[in-house]
C-alpha positions as CSV (number, residue, x, y, z in Angstrom):
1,X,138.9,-172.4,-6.9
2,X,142.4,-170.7,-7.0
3,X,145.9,-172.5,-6.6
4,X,146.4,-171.3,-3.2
5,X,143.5,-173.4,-2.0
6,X,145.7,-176.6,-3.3
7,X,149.3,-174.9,-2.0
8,X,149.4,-177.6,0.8
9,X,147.5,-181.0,-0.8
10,X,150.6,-182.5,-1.9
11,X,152.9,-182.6,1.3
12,X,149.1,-183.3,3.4
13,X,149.0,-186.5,1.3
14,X,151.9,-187.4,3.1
15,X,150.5,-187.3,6.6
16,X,150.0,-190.8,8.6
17,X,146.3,-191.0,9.9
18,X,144.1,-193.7,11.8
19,X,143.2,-196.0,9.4
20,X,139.5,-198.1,9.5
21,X,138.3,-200.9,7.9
22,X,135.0,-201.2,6.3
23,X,132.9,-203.4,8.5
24,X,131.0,-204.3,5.5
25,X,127.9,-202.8,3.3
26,X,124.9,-201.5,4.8
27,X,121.7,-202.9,3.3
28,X,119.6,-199.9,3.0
29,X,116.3,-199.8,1.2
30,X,113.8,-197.1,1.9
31,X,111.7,-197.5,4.9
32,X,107.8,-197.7,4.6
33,X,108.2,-197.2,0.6
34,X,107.1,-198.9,-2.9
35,X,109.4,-196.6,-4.5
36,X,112.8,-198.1,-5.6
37,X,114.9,-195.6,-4.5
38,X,118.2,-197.3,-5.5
39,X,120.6,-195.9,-8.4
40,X,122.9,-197.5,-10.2
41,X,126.5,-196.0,-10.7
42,X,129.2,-197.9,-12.1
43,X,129.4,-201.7,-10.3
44,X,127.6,-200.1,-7.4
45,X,123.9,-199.7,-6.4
46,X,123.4,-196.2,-3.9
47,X,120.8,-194.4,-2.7
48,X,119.2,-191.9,-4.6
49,X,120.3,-189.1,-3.0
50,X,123.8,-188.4,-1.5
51,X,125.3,-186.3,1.3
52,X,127.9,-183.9,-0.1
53,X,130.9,-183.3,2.9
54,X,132.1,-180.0,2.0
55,X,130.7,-178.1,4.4
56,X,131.5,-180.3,7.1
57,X,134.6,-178.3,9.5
58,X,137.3,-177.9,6.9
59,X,139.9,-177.8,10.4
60,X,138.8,-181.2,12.0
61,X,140.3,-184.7,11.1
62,X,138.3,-187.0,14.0
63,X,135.9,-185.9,16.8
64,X,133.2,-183.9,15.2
65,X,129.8,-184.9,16.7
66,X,127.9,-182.9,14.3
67,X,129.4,-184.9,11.5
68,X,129.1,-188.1,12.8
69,X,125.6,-187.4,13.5
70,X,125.2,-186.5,9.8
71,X,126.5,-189.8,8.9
72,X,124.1,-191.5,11.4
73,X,121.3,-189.6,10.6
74,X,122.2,-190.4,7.0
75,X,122.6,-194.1,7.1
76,X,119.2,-194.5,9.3
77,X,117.8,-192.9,7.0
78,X,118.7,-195.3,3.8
79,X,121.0,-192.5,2.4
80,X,124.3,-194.6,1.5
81,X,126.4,-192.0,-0.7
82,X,128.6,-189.8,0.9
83,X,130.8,-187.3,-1.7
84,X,134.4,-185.6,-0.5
85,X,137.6,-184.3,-2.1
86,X,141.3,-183.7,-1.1
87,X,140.8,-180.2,-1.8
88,X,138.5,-180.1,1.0
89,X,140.5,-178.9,4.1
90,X,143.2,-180.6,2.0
91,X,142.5,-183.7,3.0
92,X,141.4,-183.0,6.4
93,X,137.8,-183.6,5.1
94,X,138.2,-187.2,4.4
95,X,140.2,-187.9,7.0
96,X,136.8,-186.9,9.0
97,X,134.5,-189.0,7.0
98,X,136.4,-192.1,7.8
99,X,136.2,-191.6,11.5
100,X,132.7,-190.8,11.3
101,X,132.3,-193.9,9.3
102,X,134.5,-195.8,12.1
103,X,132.0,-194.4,14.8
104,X,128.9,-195.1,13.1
105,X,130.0,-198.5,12.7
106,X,128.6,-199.2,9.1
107,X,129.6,-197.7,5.9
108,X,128.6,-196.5,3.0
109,X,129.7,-195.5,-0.6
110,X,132.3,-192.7,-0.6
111,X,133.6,-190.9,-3.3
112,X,136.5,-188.4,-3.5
113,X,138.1,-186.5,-6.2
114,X,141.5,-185.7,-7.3
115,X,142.4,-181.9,-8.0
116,X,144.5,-181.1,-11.0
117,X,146.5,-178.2,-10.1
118,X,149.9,-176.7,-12.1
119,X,152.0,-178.5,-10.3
120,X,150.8,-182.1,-11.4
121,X,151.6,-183.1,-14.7
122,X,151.5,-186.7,-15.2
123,X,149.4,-189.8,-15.3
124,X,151.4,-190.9,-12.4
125,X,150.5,-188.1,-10.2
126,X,147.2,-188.9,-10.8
127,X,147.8,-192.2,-9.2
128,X,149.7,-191.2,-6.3
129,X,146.9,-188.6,-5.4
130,X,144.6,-191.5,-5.6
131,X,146.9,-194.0,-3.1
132,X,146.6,-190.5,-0.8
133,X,143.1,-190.8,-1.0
134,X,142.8,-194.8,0.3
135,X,145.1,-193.8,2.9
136,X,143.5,-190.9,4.4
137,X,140.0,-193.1,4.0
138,X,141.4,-196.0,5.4
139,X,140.8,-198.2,2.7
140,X,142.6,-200.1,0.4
141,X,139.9,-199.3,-2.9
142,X,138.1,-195.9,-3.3
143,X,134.2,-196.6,-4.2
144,X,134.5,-193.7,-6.6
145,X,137.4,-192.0,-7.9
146,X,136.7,-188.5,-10.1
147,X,138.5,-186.0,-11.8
148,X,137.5,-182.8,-9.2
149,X,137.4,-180.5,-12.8
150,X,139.1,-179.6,-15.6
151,X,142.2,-178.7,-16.1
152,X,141.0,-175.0,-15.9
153,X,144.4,-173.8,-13.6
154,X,146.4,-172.4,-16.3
155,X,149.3,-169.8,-14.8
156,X,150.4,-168.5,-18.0
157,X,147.2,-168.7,-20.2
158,X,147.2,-164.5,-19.7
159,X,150.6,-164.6,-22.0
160,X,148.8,-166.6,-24.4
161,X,150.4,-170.1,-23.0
162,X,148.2,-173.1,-21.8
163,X,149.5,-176.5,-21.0
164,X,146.2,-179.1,-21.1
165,X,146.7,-182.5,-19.5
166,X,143.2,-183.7,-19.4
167,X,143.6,-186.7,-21.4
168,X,147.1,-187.0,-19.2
169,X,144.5,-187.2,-15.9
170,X,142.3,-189.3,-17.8
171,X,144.7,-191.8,-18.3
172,X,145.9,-191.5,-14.9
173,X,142.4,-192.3,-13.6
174,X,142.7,-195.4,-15.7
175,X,145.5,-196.5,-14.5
176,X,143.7,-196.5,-10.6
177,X,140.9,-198.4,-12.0
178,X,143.1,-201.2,-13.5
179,X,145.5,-201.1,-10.2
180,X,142.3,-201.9,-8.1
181,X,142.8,-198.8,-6.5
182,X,139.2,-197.5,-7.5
183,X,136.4,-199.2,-8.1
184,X,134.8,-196.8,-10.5
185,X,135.8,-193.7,-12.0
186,X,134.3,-190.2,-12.6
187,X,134.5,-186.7,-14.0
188,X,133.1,-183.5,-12.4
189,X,132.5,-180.1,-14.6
190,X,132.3,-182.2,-17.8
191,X,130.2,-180.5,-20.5
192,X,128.6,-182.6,-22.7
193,X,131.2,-182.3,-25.7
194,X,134.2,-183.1,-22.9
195,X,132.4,-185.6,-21.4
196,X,131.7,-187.9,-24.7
197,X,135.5,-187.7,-25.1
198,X,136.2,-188.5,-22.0
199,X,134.0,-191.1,-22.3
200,X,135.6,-192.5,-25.4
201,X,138.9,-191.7,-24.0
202,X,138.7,-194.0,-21.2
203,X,136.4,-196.4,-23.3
204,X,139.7,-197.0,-25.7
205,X,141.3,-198.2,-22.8
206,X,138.9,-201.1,-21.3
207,X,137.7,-198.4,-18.4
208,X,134.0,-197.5,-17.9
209,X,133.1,-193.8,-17.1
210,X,130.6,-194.1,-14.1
211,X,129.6,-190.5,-12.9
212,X,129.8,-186.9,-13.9
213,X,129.7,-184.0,-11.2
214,X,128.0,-181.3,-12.3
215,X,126.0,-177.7,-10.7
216,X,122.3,-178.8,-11.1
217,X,119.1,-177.7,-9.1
218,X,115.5,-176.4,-10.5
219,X,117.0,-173.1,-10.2
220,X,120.2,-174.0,-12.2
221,X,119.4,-175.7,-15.7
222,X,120.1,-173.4,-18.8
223,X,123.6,-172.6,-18.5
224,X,124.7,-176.2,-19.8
225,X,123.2,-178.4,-17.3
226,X,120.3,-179.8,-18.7
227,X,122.1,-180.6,-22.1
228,X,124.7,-182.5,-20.1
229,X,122.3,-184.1,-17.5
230,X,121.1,-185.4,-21.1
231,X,124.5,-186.2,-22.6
232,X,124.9,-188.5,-18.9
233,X,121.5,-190.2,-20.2
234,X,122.8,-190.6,-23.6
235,X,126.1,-192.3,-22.5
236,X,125.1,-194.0,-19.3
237,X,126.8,-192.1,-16.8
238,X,125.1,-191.6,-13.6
239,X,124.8,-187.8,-12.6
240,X,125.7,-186.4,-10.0
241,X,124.0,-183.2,-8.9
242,X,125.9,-180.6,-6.8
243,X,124.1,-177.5,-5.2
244,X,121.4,-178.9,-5.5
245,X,119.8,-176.5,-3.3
246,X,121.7,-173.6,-4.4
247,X,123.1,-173.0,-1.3
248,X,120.1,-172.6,0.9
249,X,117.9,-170.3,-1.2
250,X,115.5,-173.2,-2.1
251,X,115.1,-175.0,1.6
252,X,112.3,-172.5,1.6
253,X,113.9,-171.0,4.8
254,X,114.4,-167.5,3.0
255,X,113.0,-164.5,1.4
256,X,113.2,-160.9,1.4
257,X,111.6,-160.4,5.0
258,X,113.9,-163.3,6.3
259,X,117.6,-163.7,5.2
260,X,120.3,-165.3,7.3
261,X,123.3,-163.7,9.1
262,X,126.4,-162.3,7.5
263,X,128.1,-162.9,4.7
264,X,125.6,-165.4,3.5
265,X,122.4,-163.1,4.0
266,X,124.3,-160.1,1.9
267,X,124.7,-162.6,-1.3
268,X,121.8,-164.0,-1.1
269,X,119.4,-160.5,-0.5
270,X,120.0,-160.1,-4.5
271,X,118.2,-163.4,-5.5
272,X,115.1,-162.4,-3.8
273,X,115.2,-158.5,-3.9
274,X,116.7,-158.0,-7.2
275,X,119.3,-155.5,-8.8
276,X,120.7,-154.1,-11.9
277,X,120.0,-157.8,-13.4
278,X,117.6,-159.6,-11.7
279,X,114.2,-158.1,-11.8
280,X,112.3,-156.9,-8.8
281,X,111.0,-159.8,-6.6
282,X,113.8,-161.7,-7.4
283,X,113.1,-165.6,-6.9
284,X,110.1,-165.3,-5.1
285,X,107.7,-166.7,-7.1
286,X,109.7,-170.1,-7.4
287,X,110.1,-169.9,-3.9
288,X,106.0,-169.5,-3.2
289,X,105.6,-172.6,-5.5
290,X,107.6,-174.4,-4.0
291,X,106.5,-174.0,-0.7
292,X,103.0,-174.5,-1.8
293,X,103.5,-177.7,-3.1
294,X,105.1,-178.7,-0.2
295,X,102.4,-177.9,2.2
296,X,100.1,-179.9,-0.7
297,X,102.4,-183.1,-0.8
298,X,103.0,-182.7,3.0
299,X,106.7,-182.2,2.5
300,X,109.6,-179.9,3.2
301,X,110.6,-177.3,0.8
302,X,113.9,-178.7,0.7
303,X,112.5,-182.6,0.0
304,X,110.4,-180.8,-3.1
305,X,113.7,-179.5,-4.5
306,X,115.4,-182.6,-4.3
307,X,113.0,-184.6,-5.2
308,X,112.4,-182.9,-8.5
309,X,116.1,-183.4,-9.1
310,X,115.9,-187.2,-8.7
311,X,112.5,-187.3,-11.1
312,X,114.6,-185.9,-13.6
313,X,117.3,-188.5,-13.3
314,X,120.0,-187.0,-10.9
315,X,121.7,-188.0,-7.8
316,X,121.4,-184.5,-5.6
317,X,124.6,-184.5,-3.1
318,X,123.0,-181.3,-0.7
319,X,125.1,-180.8,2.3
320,X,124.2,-180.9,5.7
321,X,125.7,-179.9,9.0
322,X,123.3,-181.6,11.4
323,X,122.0,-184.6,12.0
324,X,118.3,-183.3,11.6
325,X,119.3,-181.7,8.2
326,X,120.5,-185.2,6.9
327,X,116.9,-186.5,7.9
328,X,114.9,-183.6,6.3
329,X,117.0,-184.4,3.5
330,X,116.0,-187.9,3.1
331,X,112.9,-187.1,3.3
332,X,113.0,-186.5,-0.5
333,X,113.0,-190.3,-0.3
334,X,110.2,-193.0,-1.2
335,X,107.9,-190.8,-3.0
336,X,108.0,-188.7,-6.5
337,X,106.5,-185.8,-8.2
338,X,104.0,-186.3,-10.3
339,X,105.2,-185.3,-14.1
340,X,102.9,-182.5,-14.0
341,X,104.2,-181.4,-10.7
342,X,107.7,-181.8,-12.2
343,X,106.6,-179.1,-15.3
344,X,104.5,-176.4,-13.1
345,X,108.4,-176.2,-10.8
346,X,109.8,-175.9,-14.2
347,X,107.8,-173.4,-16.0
348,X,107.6,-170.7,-12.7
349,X,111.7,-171.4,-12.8
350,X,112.0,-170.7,-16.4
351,X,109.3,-167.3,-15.8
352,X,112.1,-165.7,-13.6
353,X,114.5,-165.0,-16.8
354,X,117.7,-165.5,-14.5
355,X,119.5,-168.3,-12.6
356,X,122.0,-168.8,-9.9
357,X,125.0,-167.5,-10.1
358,X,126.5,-168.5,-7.0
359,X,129.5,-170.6,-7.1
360,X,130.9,-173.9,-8.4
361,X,132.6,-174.1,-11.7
362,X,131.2,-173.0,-15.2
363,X,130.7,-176.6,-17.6
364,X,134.0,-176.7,-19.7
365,X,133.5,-178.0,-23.1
């Protein structure tokens, strides 16, 4: 993410919008299932799976049937956690999950995440990002409050000059958990060495560290996220899995005879062709295993993919842009892998000798 993706968040925080009010906690346990598919995080119990917003329209503030029917789908489906940011539209992507929320007439968890750009610089702005935040929810106390990553934006870092204000953000994130402004607070694109001091950090000060944000999927493990899925484990901090599908290429939907329009068909022809660094074939055999263990459990690829994430003690946030998407999504729900299942995904991921490489941020350390 560049700065001129933030250039307008700070006078969109500014904006009056509708405002709803929580009409109080679902009760969702899933349907039909011995499986306890609650997680906790922080003071909060939600599902164990979430929906991620970002790729809901970026343009829209209210009206958007597909999104509502996400949420719908979602809640009907005992899937309670529902992950933003201000970055996201700047702002317009919050203000779309609370009217979804107001039109689907129950709520769920929803966490959003402050961006530190340049231009922010103290603890303070930390806080008035986070009052934004309520506003454009409608709420008066964000469920989850996180850091959106490190303090990676450096201007000048080419002439050998960097300013660092993560502990200046962590300390601003503490002050929104002591004003009652957030019930919980997070970090996202912590590495395992910067998330024990931000753990300790925040520790020092009376404040619990609830979540960490990370890239995490079966086909993204090795680059830092399996040591810091384990450093979550160590500390207590729930994970929080993003790309968990890696953007499509494991819903089982693709492969080299069957790519999808665009943009989005060119980047991904690499993953299961190959190039100059990725071996002929590409990803195909992870992809055949997965789809035959889905036609064995009598699941979706997509449900296989998530569900190995939650057996190794994630939360997956995929996105989804329909209302059936948000079901086959649950559908990773009320049932696991079998440990042995868990290791054959592993071991045919770990025979490709590559990963993704298709966005988010690198784990900062």
């Amino acid at each position: 993410l560049g700065v001129g993706i933030f250039a307008a968040c700070a006078a969109s925080q500014r904006r009056k919008v509708r405002a709803w009010r929580p009409v109080g906690r679902l009760a969702v346990t899933a349907v039909a299932s011995e499986v306890a598919d609650r997680v906790k995080l922080g003071n909060m119990m939600i599902s164990s799976l979430g929906v991620g917003a970002m790729n809901w329209p970026l343009d829209k503030e209210r009206d958007d049937p597909a999104s509502e029917g996400v949420v719908r789908a979602s809640l009907d489906s005992g899937v309670d956690f529902f992950d933003t940011a201000e970055a996201y539209g700047f702002g317009n992507n919050e203000r779309l999950a609370a009217d979804c929320f107001a039109k689907a007439g129950k709520n769920g968890f929803i966490a959003t995440k402050f961006a530190p750009v340049p231009w922010r610089t103290k603890s303070e702005d930390v806080v008035e990002a986070c009052r934004a935040s309520c506003q454009r929810l409608g709420v008066d106390c964000l469920d989850l409050y996180m850091i959106h990553f490190p303090d990676l934006i450096q201007p000048l870092k080419a002439f050998g000059i960097e300013d660092r204000k993560d502990e200046t953000f962590l300390d601003g994130l503490a002050q929104c958990y002591k004003l009652g402004l957030a019930k919980n607070v997070g970090v996202s694109n912590y590495g395992p060495n910067m998330l024990q001091r931000a753990h300790d950090r925040l520790a020092d000060m009376g404040v619990p560290l609830a979540s960490n944000q990370f890239n995490y999927s079966l086909f993204y493990r090795n680059s830092g996220s399996q040591a810091t899925l384990d450093k979550c484990k160590e500390l207590g901090v729930t994970a929080l899995a993003y790309f968990p599908l890696c953007m499509g290429l494991l819903t089982g939907k693709y492969d080299a005879e069957k790519l999808p329009a665009g943009l989005k068909g060119v980047t991904m022809k690499k993953y299961f062709e190959g190039n100059d660094t990725i071996p002929k074939g590409g990803m195909t055999p992870l992809i055949e295993a997965i789809r035959s263990m889905a036609e064995r459990k009598g699941k979706t690829a997509s449900q296989v993919a998530l569900n190995w994430i939650i057996c190794k003690g994630a939360v997956p946030i995929p996105g989804a842009r329909t209302p059936e998407q948000a079901t086959d999504n649950a559908g990773a729900l009320g049932w696991r892998l079998s440990d042995g299942e868990v290791a054959e995904l592993e071991a045919k991921s770990d025979s490709l000798g590559f990963e993704f490489n298709g966005g988010g941020f690198k784990l900062d350390d």
